[in-house]
C-alpha positions in Angstrom: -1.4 -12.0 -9.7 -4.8 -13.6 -9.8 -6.1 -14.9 -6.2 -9.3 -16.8 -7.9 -8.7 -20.1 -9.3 -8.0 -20.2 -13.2 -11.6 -22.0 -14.6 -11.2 -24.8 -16.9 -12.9 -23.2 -19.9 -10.8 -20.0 -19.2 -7.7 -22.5 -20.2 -9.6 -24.5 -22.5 -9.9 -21.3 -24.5 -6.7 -19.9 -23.9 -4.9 -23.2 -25.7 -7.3 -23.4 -28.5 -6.6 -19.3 -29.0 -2.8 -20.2 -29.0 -3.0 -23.1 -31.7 -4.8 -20.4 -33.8 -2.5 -17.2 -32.9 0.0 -19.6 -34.3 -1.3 -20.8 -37.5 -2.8 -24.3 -36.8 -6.2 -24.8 -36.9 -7.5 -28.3 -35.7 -8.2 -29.5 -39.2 -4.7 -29.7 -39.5 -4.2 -31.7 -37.1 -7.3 -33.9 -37.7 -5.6 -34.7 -41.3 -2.9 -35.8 -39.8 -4.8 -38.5 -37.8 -6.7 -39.6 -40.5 -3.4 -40.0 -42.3 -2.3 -41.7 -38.9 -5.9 -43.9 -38.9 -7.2 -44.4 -42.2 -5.1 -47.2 -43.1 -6.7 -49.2 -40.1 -10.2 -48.0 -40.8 -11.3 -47.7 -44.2 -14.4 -45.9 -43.3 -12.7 -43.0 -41.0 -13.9 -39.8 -42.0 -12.1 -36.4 -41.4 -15.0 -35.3 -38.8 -14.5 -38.5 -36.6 -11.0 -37.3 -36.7 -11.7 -33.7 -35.9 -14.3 -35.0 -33.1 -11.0 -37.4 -31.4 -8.6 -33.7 -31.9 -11.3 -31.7 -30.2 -11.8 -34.3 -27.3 -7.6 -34.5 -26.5 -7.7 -30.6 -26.7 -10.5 -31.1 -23.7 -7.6 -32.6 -21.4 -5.4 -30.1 -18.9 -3.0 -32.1 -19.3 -2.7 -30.7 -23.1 -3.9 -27.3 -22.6 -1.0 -27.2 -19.9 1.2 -28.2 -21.9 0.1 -25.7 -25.0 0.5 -23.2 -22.5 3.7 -23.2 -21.4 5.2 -24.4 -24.8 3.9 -21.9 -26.9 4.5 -19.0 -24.3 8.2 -20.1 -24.5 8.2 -19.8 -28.3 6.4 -16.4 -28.0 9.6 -15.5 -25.2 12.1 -16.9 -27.5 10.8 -14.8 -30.3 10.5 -12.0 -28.7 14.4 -12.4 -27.3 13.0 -12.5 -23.6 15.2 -15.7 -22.6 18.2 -15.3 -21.2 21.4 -17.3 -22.5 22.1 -19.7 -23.8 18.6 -20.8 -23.5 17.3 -17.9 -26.0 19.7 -19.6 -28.6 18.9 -23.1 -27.7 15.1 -22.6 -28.2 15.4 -20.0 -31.0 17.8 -22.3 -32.9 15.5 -25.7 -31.8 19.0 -27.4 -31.3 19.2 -30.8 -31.8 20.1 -32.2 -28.3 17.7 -30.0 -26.4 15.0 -32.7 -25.7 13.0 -30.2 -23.2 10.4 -29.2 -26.1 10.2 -33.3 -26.7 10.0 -33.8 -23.1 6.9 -31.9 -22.6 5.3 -33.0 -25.9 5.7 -36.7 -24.6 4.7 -36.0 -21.2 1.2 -35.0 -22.5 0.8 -38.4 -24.5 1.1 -40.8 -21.6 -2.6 -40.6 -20.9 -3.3 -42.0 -23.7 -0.7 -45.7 -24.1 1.5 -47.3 -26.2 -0.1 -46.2 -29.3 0.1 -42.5 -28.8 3.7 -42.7 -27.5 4.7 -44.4 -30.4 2.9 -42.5 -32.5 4.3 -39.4 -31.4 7.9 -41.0 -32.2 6.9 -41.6 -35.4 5.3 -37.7 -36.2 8.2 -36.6 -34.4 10.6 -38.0 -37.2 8.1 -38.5 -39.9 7.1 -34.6 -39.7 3.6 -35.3 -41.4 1.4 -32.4 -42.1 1.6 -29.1 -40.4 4.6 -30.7 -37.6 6.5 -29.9 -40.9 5.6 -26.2 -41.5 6.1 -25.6 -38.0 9.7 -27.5 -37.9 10.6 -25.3 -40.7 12.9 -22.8 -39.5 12.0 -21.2 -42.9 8.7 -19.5 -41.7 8.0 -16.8 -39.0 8.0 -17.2 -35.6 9.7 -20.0 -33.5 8.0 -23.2 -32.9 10.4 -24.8 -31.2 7.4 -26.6 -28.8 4.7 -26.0 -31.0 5.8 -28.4 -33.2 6.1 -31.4 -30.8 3.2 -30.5 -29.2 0.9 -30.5 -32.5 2.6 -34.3 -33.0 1.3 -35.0 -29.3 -2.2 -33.5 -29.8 -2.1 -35.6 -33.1 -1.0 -38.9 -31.5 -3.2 -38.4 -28.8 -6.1 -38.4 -31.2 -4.9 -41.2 -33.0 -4.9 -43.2 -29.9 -7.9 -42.4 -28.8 -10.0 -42.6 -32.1 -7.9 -46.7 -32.6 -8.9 -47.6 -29.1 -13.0 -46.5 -30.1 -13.1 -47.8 -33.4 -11.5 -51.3 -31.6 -14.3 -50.8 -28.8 -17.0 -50.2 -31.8 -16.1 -53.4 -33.2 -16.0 -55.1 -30.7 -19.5 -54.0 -29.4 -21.3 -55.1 -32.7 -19.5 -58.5 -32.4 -20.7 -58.7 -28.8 -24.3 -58.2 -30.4 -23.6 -61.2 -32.4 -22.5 -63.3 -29.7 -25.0 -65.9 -27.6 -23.3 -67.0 -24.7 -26.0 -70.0 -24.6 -24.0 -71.3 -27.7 -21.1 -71.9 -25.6 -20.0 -75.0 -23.7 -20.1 -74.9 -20.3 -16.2 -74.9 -19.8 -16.3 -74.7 -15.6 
């Protein structure tokens, strides 16, 4: 066991490495926000998008989460759990909430938008969340999938609350308070 402190970019690195060990690279996620986004913002582009994805990605609170979700998939692949939690996670059965749990736990920093956007990509599936919720593929993704819809509705959160803040700033530079009555 390590007696030094973990460095941030050390897990920075480590959860970006995981998302691609495990197929999903953050333009797949960044489509998914703009799916999320684009109806709000006609002029979103996919690298504003990509830019909100990479900034949530900056957070410990995600790359915590990444870590011990997807090293729990890996375990559960690999037939290291012990039972009945090796058939719970390798099956992703429908009332374990754990893999939710976490997913949503990472979102909270972000408000009401991201938690209900999460719901939504939780049960919506949009994107890569479906590949990965396919137990059709290799591998389990039992958390991976949840936590790509958190990542996701993180960035979607974060990008509506900026583009609101950007239009807010240009009406601001419209606005001359010494046009307003004196309401005091």
């Amino acid at each position: 066991m390590r007696k030094d402190r973990v460095h941030s970019r050390e897990v920075a690195h480590a959860a970006r490495s995981l998302l691609k060990e495990r197929g999903v690279e953050i333009k797949d996620i960044a489509e998914i926000v703009y799916d999320m986004q684009s109806p709000y913002a006609p002029m979103l582009s996919l690298d504003a998008c990509t830019e909100s994805v990479e900034a949530v990605l900056e957070k410990r609170e995600m790359q915590h989460a990444l870590l011990v979700g997807v090293e729990l998939d890996k375990l559960a692949e690999k037939g290291l759990l012990s039972e009945p939690l090796q058939s719970i996670v390798e099956q992703d059965e429908g009332l374990f909430g754990v893999d939710e749990t976490i997913a949503i736990g990472a979102v909270f920093g972000y408000g009401s938008i991201a938690v209900t956007t999460y719901g939504y990509l939780d049960k919506a599936k949009n994107g890569i969340i479906k590949k990965l919720d396919n137990k059709t593929g290799q591998g389990v993704h039992t958390f991976l999938d949840d936590l790509v819809a958190s990542i996701a509705a993180n960035a979607s959160s974060r990008l509506a609350h900026h583009i609101r803040d950007e239009e807010e700033s240009k009406t601001t530079l419209l606005f001359d308070p010494e046009d307003q009555e004196d309401i005091s």
